[in-house]
C-alpha positions in Angstrom: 92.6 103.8 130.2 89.7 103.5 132.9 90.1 100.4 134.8 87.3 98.0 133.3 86.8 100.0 130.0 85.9 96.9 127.1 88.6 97.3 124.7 86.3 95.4 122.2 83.8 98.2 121.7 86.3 100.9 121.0 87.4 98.6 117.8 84.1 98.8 117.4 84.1 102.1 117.6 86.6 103.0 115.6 85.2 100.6 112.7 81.8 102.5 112.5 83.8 106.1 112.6 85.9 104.7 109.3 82.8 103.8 107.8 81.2 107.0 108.2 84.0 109.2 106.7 83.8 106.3 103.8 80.2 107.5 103.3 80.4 111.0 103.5 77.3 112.8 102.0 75.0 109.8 101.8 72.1 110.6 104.1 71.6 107.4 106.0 69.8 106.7 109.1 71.8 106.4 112.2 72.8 103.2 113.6 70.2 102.5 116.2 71.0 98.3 117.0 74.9 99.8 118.0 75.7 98.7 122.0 75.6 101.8 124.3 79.4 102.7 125.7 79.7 101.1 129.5 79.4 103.5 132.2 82.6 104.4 134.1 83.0 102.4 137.2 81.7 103.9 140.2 84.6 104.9 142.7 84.1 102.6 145.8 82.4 105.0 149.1 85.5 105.9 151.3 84.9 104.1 154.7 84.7 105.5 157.7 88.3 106.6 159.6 88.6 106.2 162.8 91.7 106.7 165.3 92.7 105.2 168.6 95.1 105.8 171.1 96.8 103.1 173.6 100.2 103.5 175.5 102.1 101.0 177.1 100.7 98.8 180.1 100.6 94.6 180.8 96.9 95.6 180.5 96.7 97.2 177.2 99.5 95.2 175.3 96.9 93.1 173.6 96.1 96.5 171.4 99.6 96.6 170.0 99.2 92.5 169.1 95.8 93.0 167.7 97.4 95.7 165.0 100.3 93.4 164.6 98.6 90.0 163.9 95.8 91.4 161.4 93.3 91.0 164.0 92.3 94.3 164.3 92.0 95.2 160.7 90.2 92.5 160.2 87.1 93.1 162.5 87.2 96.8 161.6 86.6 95.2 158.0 84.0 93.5 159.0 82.0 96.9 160.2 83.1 98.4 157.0 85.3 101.1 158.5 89.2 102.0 159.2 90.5 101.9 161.9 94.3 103.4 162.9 96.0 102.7 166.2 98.1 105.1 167.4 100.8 104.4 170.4 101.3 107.4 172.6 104.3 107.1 174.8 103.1 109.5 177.9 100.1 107.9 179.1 98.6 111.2 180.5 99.7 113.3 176.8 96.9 110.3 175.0 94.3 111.2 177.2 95.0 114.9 176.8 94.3 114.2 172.9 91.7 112.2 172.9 89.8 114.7 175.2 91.1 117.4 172.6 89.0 115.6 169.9 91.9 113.7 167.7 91.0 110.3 168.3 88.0 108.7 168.7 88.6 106.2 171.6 91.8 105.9 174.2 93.1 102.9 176.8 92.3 104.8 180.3 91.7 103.6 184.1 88.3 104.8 185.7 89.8 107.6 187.1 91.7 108.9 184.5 88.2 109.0 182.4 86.3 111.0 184.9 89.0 113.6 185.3 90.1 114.6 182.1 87.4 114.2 179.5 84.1 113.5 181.6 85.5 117.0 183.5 86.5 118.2 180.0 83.2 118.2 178.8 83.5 114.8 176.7 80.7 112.0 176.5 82.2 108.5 176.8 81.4 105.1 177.4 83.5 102.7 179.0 83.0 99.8 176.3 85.4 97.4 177.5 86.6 96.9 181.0 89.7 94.7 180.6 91.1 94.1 184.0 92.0 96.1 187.5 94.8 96.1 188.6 95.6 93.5 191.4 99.4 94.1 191.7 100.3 96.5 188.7 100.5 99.7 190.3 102.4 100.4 193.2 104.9 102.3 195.3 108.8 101.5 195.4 111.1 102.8 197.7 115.0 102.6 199.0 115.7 102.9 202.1 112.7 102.0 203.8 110.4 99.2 204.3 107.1 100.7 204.9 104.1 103.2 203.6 104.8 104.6 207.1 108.5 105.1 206.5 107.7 107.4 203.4 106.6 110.4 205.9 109.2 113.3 204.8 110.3 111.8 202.0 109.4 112.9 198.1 107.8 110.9 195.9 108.3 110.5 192.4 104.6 109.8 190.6 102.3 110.7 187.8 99.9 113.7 189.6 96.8 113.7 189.5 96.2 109.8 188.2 95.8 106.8 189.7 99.0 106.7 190.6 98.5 109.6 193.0 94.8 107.9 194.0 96.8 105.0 195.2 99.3 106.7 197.5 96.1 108.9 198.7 94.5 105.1 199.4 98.1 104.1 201.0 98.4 106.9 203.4 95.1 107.0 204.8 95.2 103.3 205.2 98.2 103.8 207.2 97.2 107.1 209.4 98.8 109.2 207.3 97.9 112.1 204.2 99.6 114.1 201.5 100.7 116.7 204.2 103.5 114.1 205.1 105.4 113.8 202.2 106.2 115.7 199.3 105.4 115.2 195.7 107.0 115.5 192.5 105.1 115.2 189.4 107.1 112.6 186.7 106.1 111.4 183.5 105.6 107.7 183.5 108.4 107.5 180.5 110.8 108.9 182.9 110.1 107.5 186.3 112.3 104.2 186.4 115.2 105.9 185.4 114.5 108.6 187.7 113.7 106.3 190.5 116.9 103.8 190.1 119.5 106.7 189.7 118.5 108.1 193.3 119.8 106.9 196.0 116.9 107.6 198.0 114.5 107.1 195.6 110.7 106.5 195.9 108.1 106.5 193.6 104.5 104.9 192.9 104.0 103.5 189.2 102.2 101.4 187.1 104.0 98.2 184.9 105.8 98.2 182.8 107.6 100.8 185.0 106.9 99.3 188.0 108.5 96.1 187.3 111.7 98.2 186.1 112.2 100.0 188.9 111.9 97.0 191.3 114.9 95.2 189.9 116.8 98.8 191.1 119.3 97.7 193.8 117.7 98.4 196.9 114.5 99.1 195.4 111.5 97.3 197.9 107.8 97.2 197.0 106.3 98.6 200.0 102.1 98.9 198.9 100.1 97.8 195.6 96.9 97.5 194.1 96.0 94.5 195.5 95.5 96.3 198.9 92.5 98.1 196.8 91.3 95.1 194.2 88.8 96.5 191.7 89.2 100.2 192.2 92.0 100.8 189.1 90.3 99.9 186.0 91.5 99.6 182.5 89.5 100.8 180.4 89.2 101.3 176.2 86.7 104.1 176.6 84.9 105.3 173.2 82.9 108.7 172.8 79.3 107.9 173.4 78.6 110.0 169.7 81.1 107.5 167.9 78.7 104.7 165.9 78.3 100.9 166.9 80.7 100.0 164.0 84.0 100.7 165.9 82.7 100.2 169.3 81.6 96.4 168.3 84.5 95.9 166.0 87.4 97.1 169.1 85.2 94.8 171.3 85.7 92.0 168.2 89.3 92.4 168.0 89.8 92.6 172.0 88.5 89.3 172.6 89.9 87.6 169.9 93.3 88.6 171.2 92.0 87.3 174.6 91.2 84.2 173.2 94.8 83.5 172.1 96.2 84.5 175.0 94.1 81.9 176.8 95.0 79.1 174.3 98.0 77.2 174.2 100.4 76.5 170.7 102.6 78.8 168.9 100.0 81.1 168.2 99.8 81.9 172.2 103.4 82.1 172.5 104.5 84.2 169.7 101.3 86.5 170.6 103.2 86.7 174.2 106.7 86.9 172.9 105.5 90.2 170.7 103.7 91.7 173.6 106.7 91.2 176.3 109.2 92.6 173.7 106.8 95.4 172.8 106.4 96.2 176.5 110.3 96.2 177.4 109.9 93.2 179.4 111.5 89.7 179.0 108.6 86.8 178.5 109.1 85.9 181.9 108.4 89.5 183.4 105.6 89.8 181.7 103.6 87.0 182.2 104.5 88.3 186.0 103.0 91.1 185.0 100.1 89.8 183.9 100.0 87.8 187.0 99.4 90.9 189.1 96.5 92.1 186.6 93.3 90.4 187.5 92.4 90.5 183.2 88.9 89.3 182.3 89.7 87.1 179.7 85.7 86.2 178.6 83.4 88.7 177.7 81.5 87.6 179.9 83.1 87.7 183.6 83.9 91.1 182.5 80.3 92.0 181.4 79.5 90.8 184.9 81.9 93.3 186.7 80.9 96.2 184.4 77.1 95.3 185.4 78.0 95.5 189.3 77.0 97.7 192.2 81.0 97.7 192.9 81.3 99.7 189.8 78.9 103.0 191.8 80.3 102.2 195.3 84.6 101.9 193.1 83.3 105.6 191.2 81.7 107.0 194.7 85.0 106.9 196.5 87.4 107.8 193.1 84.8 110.8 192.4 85.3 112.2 196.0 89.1 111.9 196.0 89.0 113.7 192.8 86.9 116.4 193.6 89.2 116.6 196.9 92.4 117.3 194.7 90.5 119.8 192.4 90.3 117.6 189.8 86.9 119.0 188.6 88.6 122.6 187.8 88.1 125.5 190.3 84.7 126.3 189.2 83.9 123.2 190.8 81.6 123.6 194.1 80.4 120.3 194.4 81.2 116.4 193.9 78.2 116.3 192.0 79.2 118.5 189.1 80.0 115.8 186.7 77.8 113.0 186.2 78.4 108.9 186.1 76.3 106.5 184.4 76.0 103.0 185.5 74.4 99.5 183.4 71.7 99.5 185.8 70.3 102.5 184.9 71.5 104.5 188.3 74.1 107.6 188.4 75.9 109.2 190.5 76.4 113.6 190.3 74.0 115.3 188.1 71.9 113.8 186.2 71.8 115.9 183.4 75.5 116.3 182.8 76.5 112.4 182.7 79.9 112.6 180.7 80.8 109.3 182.0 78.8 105.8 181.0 79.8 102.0 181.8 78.2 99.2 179.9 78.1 96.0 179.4 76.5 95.8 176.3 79.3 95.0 173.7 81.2 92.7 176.2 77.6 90.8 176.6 77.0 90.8 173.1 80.8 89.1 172.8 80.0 86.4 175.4 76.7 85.5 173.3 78.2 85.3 170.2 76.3 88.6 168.5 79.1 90.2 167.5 
């Protein structure tokens, strides 16, 4: 029986069906006062889908809370869409999708945006700047107790990410370039383990990995982000094409989460407790973690950031190291190739080929309450 069908009329029904039989061969005039049968209930319009990728980072564990506590079901209800979160292990493997067209927005640092979709052909906008890294990414070695120290040795890192931009940042800071040391590409699942079984290992790394490998016997922390503040960005980047509805309601959700972490009570703990334990990390580690993360916790110090000049001069010197390592592809024959968009209206690269955007607009729209 359709859902909502009125049980009453098909008596009703019925009754008038006996009567005619009863009657048979009487010419009478139809029933014209008789109530007309109900129309079937309209299905309800399928909302829209949408998928998002994160991985694991002190920086992006608020994702995996915000799918655990409701939150972000709840704010993608209020846009009247779906949204499914999706955690990809290998950081790099996420970005690779996303670029490939199955998900519709992916946690990614500034770097990691330009080179793999903005190169890949993919329009995004960098909705949310969370934090940079002030601490979270660094190199860890044995047996020595200096980036100068590392010339000759091999390096276990991510290629090609910020990871790599770092120890290109490192070296030069210290006299030094990539001709001094040899590198050997590791997948961020496998580089603590890889790193504390050698007895001469090195490697550069981001948390949670980074804070596993330190506690390696003999393991020293020899460089970090905080030599570079602001130039490693975590992003949840969004394709430009995607509507309003999921950019406002990831920017909804974010801030929330934000907000609790800022608070005190058992909702901040257990929000903390779920995050360390999701990220491998004991409460205490983490909130180390996040100690070394300069996270903008209101909208609206990190509307401000997103809005800077730092942002152009940050994207000048990551777009010039990039294009240095090939990262644009080999057709490639100039830095300007791809094209940035900043808040301001300004760009760097071509003009007519910006694949990359930052904005402030939803985080400004969260600090004035318009969301």
């Amino acid at each position: 029986m359709l859902k909502g069908f009125n049980t009453r009329w098909l008596s009703a029904a019925a009754l008038l069906a006996l009567a005619s039989l009863a009657g048979c061969g009487k010419k009478e005039a139809p029933a014209t006062d008789a109530p007309a049968a109900p129309a079937a209930a309209a299905a309800p319009a399928e909302k829209p889908k949408f998928a998002v990728a994160w991985s694991h980072y002190v920086g992006w564990e608020p994702w995996g809370y915000a799918e655990h506590a409701g939150i972000l079901k709840k704010w993608a209800d209020k846009y009247g869409i779906d949204i499914s979160l999706t955690l990809v292990n290998d950081y790099v493997e996420s970005i690779n999708l996303y670029t490939a067209g199955k998900f519709d927005a992916c946690v990614m640092t500034n770097m990691d945006a330009l080179t793999i979709p903005a190169v890949g052909g993919v329009d995004s906008q960098a909705v949310i700047v969370g934090d940079f890294s002030n601490g979270n990414d660094g190199i860890v070695v044995k047996k020595a107790d200096s980036v100068k120290a590392l010339k000759g040795r091999k390096i276990n890192l991510v290629e090609l990410t910020v990871s790599h931009y770092l120890l290109a940042r490192a070296l030069d800071m210290n006299g030094m370039s990539e001709k001094d040391v040899t590198l050997v590409n590791t997948s961020d699942a496998d580089i603590a383990a890889v790193f504390t079984s050698d007895a001469n290992g090195a490697a550069v790394t981001w948390n949670p990995p980074l804070a596993q490998a330190k506690q390696a016997p003999g393991a020293k922390l020899i460089f970090d982000s905080s030599s570079i503040p602001g130039e490693i960005m975590d992003l949840m980047v969004v394709k430009s094409a995607a509507p309003d509805s999921l950019k406002l309601a990831l920017t909804g959700a974010w801030y929330e989460v934000m907000g609790i972490m800022t608070g005190s009570g058992p909702e901040t703990d257990a929000a903390i407790d779920y995050m360390a334990k999701a990220s491998g990390a004991s409460v205490e580690d983490f909130k180390s973690q996040l100690k070394t993360t300069a996270m903008f916790y209101k909208p609206a110090d990190a509307a401000t950031f997103a809005a800077s000049a730092d942002v152009s001069k940050t994207m000048d010197k990551v777009r010039q190291f990039s294009f240095s390592k090939g990262l644009f592809g080999e057709g490639a024959t100039s830095v300007d190739v791809v094209g940035i968009g900043f808040n301001d209206g300004s760009s760097l690269g071509k003009s007519d080929n910006l694949k990359l955007h930052f904005t402030d607009k939803y985080m400004k729209m969260a600090a004035d309450g318009k969301l």
